[in-house]
LUMDRENMAR-524071 format. One record per residue: x, y, z of N, C-alpha, C in turn. Coordinates in pm, 1 decimal. Atoms other than C-alpha are relative to their C-alpha. Example, Ala and Ser with C-alpha at 12.3 -4.5 7.8 and 13.67 -1.06 7.14 Angstrom:
BEGIN
+----------+----------+----------+----------+----------+----------+----------+----------+----------+
|     n_c1 |     n_c2 |     n_c3 |    ca_c1 |    ca_c2 |    ca_c3 |     c_c1 |     c_c2 |     c_c3 |
+----------+----------+----------+----------+----------+----------+----------+----------+----------+
|     89.0 |   -119.0 |      0.0 |   1230.0 |   -450.0 |    780.0 |     90.0 |    120.0 |      0.0 |
|    -82.0 |   -119.0 |     -6.0 |   1367.0 |   -106.0 |    714.0 |    -77.0 |    109.0 |     73.0 |
+----------+----------+----------+----------+----------+----------+----------+----------+----------+
END
This chain:
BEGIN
+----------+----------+----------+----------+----------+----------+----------+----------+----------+
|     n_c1 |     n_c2 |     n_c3 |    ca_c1 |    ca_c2 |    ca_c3 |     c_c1 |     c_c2 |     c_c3 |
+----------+----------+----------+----------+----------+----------+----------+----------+----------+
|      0.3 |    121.1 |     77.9 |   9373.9 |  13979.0 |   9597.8 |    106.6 |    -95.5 |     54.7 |
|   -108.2 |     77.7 |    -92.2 |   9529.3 |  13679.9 |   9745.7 |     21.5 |    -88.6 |   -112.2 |
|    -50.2 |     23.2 |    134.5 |   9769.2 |  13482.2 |   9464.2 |     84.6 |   -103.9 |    100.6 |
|    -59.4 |    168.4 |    -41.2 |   9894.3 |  13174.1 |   9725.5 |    -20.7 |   -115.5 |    -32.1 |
|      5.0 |    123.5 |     72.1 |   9969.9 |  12882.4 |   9606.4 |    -20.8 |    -76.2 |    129.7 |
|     22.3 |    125.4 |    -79.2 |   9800.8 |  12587.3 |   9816.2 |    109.0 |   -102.0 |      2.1 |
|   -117.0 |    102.1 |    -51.1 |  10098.9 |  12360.4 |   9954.0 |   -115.7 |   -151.2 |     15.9 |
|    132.7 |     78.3 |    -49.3 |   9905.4 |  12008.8 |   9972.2 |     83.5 |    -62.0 |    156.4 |
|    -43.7 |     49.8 |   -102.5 |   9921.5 |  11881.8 |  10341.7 |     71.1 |   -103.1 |     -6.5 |
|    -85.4 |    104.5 |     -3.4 |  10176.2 |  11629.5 |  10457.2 |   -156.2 |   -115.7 |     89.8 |
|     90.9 |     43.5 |   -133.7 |   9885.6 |  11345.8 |  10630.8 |     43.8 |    -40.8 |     64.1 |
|     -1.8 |     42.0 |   -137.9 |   9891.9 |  11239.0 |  10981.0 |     72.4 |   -123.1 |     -2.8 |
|    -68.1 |    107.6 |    -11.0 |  10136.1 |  10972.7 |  11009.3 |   -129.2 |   -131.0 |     85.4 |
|     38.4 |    103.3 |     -9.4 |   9998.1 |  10633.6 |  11051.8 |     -2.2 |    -66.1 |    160.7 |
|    -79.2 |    104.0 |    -81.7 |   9970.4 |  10471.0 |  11390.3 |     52.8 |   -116.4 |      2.2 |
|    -93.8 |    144.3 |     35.1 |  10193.6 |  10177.1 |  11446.1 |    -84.3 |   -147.1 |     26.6 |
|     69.3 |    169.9 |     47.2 |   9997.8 |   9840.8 |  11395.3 |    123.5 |   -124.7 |     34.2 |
|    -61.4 |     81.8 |    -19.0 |  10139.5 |   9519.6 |  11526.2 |    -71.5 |    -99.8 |    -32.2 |
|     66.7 |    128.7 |     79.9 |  10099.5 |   9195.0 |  11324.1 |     76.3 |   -115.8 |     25.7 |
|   -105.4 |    129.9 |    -33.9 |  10247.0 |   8854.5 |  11353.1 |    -54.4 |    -52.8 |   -144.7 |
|    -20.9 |     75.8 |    153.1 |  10376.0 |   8653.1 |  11020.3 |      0.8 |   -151.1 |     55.2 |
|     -9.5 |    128.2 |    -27.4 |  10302.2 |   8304.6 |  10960.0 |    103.4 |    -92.0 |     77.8 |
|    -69.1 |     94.1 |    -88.3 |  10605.0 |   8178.6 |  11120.8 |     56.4 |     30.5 |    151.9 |
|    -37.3 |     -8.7 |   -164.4 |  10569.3 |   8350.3 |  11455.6 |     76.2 |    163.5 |     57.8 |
|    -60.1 |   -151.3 |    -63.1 |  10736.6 |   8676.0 |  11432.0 |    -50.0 |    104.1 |    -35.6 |
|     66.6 |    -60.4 |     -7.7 |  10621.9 |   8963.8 |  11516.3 |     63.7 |    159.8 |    -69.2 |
|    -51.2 |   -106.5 |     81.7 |  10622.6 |   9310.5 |  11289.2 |   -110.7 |    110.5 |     19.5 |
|     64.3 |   -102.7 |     30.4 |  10521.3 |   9676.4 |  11304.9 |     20.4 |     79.1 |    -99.7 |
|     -8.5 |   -159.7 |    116.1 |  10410.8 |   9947.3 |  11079.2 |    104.6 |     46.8 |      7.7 |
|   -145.6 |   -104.0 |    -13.1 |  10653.7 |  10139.7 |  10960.8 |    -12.7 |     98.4 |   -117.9 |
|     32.7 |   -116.5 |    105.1 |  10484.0 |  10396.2 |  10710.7 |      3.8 |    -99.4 |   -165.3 |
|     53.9 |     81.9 |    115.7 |  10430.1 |  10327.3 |  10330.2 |    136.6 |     67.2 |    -95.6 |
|    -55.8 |    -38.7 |    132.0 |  10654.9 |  10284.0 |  10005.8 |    -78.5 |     96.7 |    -91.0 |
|     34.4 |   -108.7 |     83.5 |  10650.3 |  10537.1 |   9758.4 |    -75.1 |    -57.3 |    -93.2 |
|    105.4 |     25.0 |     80.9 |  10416.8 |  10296.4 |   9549.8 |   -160.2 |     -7.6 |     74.1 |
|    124.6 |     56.9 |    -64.4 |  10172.9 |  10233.9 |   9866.5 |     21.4 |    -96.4 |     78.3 |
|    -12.0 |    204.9 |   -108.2 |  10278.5 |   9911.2 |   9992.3 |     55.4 |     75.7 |    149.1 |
|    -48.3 |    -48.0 |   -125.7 |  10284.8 |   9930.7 |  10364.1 |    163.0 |    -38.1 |     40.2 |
|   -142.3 |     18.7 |     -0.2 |  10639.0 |   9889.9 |  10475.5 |    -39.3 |    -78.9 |    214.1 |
|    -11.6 |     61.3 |   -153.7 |  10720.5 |   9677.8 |  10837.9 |    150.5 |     15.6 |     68.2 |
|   -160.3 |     17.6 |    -92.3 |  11009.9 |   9649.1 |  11100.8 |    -41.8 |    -69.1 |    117.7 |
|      6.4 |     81.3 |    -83.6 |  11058.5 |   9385.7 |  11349.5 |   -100.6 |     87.3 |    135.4 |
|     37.9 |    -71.6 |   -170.6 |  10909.6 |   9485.8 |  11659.3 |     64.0 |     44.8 |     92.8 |
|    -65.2 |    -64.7 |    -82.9 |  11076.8 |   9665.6 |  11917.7 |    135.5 |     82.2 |    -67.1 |
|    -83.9 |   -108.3 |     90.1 |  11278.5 |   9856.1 |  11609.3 |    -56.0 |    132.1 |      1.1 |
|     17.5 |   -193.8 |    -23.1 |  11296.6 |  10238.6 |  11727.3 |    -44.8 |     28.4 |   -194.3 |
|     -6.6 |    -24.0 |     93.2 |  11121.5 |  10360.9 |  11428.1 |     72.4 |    155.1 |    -55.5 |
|    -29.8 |   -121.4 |     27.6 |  11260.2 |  10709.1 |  11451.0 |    140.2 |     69.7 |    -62.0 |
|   -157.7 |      3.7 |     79.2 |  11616.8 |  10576.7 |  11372.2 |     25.9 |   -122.2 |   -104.3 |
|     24.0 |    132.5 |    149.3 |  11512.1 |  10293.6 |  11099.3 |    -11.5 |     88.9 |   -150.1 |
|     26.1 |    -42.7 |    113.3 |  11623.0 |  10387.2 |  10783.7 |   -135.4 |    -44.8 |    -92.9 |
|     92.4 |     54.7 |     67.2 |  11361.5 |  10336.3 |  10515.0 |     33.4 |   -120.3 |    -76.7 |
|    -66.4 |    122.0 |     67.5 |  11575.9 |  10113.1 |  10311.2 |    -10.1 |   -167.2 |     74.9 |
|    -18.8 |    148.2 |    -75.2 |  11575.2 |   9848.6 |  10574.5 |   -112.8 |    -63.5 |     70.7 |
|    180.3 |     48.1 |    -80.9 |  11162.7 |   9823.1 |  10652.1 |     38.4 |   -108.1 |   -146.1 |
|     -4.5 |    119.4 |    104.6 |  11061.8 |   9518.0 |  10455.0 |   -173.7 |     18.4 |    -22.3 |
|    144.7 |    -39.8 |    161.1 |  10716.4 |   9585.3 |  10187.5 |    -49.8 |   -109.6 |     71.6 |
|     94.3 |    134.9 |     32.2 |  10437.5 |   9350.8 |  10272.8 |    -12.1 |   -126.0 |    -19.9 |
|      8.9 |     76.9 |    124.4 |  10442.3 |   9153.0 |   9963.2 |    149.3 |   -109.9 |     58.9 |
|   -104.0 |     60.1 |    -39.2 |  10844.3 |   9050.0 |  10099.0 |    -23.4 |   -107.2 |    136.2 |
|     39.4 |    104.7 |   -142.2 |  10691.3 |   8908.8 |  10422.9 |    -51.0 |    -81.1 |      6.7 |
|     94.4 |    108.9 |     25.9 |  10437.1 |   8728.1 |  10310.6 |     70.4 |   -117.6 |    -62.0 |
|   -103.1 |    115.1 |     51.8 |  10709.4 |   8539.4 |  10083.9 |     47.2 |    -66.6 |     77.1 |
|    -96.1 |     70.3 |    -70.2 |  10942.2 |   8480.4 |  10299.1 |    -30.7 |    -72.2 |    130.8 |
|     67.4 |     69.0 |   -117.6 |  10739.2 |   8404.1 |  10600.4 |   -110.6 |   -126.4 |    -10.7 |
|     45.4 |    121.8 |    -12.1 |  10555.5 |   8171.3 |  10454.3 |   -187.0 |      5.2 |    -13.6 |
|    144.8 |    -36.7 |     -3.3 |  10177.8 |   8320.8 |  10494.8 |    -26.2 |    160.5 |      2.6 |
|     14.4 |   -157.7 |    -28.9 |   9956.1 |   8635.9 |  10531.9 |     80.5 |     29.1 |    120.5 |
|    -17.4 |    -62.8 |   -102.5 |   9995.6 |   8862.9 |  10809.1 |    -96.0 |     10.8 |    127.5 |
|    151.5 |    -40.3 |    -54.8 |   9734.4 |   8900.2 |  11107.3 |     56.9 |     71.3 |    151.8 |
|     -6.4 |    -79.8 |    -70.2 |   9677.9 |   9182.7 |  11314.1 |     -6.5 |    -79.4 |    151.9 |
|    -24.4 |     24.9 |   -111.1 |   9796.2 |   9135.8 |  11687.6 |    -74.1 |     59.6 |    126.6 |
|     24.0 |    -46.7 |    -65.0 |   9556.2 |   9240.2 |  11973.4 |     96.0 |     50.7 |     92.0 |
|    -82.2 |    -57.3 |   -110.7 |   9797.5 |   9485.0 |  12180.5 |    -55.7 |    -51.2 |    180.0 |
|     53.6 |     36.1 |   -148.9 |   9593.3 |   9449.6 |  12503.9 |     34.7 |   -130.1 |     18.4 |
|    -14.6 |    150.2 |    -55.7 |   9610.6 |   9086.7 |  12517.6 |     84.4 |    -62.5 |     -9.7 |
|   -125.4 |     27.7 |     66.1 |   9948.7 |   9052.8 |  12363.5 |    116.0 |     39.0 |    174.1 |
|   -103.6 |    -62.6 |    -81.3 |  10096.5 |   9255.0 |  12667.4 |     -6.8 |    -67.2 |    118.0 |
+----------+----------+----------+----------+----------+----------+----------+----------+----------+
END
């Protein structure tokens, strides 16, 4: 008789998405707040040493930048 308790998986981390904000600068993924909201960091911010505290929510970018967000073709960007 097997009496293990199912652990639920951690999922697959997110790949990193690059977007540009209405006023030109450019932001990647950076995993999700504990409500959902995606979280960002400038671009070329090592995410592996970015605290969480210092990604900036969505909702904050869109304020402060002025507009949405729109996804950045990598290929044609580079």
């Amino acid at each position: 008789m097997n009496h293990r308790t199912q652990l639920p998986t951690e999922p697959e981390p997110e790949a990193s998405r690059l977007v540009q904000a209405a006023n030109g600068s450019r932001w990647r993924t950076a995993g999700r707040a504990s409500n959902g909201e995606q979280l960002y960091v400038l671009d070329g911010t090592p995410l592996d040493t970015c605290p969480m505290w210092v990604r900036a929510r969505e909702s904050e970018l869109v304020d402060i930048t002025g507009g949405p967000l729109t996804a950045v073709d990598e290929g044609a960007a580079a």
